[in-house]
C-alpha positions as CSV (number, residue, x, y, z in Angstrom):
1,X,-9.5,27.6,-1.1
2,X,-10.1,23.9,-0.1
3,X,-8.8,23.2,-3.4
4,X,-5.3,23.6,-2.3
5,X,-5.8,21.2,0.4
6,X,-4.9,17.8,-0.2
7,X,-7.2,14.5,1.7
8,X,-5.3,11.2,2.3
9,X,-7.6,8.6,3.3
10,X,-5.1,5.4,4.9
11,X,-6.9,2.2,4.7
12,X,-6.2,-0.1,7.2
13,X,-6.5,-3.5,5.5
14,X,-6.6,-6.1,8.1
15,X,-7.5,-5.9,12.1
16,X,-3.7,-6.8,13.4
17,X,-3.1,-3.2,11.7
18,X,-2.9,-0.8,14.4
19,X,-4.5,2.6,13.7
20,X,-2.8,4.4,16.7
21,X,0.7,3.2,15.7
22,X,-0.5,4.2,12.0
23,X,-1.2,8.0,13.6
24,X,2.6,7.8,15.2
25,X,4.0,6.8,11.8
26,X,2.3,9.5,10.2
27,X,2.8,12.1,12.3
28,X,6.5,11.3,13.1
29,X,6.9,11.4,8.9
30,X,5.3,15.0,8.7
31,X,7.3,16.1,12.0
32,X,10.5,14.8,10.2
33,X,9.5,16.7,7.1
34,X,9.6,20.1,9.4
35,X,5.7,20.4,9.2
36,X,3.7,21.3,12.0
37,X,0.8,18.9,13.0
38,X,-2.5,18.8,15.3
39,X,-3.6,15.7,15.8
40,X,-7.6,15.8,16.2
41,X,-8.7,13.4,19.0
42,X,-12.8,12.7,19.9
43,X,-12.4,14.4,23.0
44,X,-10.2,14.9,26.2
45,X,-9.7,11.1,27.2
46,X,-8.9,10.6,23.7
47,X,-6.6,13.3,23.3
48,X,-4.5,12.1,27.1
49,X,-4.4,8.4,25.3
50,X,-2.7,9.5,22.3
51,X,-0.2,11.9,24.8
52,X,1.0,8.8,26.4
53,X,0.9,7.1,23.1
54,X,3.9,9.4,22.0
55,X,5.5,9.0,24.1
56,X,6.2,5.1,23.3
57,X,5.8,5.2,19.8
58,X,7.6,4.7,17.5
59,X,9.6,2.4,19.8
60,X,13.3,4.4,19.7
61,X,12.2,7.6,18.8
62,X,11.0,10.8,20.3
63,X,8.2,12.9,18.8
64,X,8.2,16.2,20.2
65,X,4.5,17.0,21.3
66,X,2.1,18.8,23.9
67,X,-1.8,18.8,24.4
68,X,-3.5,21.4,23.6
69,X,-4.7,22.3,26.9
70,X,-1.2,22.7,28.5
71,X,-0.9,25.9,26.1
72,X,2.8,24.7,25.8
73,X,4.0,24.9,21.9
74,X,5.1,22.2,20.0
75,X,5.6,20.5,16.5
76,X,2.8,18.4,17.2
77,X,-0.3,19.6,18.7
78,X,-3.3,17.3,20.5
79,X,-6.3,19.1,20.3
80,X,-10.2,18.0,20.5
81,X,-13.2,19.9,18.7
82,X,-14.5,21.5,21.3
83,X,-11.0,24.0,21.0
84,X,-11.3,24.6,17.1
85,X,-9.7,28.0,17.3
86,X,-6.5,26.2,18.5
87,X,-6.1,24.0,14.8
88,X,-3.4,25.5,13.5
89,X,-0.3,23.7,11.5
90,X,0.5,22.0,8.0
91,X,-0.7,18.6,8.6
92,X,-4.3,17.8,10.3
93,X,-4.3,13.6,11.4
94,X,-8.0,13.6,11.8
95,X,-9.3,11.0,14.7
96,X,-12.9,12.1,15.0
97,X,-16.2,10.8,13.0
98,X,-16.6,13.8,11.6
99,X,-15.1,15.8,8.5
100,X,-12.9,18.6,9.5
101,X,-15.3,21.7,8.1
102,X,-12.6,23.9,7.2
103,X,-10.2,21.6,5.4
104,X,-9.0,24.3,3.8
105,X,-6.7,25.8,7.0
106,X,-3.9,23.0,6.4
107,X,-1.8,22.1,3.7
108,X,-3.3,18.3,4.3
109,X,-5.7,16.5,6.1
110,X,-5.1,12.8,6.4
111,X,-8.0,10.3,8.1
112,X,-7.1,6.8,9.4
113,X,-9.6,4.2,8.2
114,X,-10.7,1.3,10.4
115,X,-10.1,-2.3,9.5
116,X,-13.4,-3.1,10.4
117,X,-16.0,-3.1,7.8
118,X,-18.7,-2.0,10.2
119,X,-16.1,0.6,11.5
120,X,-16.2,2.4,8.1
121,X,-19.6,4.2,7.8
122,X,-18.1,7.0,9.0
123,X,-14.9,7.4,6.6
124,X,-17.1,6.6,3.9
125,X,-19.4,10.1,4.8
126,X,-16.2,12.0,5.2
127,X,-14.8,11.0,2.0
128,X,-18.3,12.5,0.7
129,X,-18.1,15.4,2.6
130,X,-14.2,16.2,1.0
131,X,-15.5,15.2,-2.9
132,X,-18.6,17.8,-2.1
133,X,-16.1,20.2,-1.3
134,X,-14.1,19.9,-4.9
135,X,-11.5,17.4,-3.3
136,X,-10.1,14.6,-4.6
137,X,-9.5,12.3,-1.8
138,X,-6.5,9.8,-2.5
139,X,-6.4,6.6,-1.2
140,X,-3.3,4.6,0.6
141,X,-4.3,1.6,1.8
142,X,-2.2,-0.3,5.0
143,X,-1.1,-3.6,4.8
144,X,-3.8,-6.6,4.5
145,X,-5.5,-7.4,1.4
């Protein structure tokens, strides 16, 4: 089923790019859209940094959102690996090293590239992991060259 999944790889092209206000974008566009999104943090910290990041970004706007943990239901969902019973949705922002296993649960899967060249080892083994899987990982890249 992974074939009906679709992989979006964003490219950040320069460092004055900012990959958490990238995530915002994103997920506000899906939210607007009327899909539901998880947004995959690293771990626990991670996941309370990009809580109070919604809260600010976009600057004007409000995305509706909860953690995971609070067990409180919303359009956009914070959740870490360690609760991977909890993914659920249309729309996975991926924010871990990792390749999501199961890409095949959502509708999409989008990853957030680093600007940094020494940053990238690990988008460069998930895009692998998704083309080993029959994907065809598209590429968007974000400002910069």
């Amino acid at each position: 089923m992974a074939e009906t999944c679709q992989v979006d790889f964003y490219v950040l092209g320069d460092e004055s790019r900012s990959a958490p206000a990238l995530v915002c974008r994103l997920a506000l566009m899906a939210w607007e859209k009327g899909l539901q999104v998880t947004l995959l943090a690293q771990d626990q910290r991670h996941a309370g940094q990009l809580d109070g990041l919604l809260w600010e970004q976009p600057a004007g706007r409000f995305i509706p959102h909860a953690l995971d943990s609070s067990g409180q239901p919303a359009p956009v969902i914070i959740t870490t690996p360690g609760q991977p019973a909890s993914w659920q949705g249309d729309v996975l922002i991926n924010l871990t090293p990792a390749p999501v296993a199961q890409p095949e649960h959502f509708q999409r899967v989008l990853e957030v590239v680093p600007a940094s060249a020494g940053d990238r080892q690990a988008s460069r083994e998930k895009f692998t992991h998704y083309r080993n899987l029959g994907l065809q990982p598209a590429h968007h890249p974000v400002g910069g060259h």
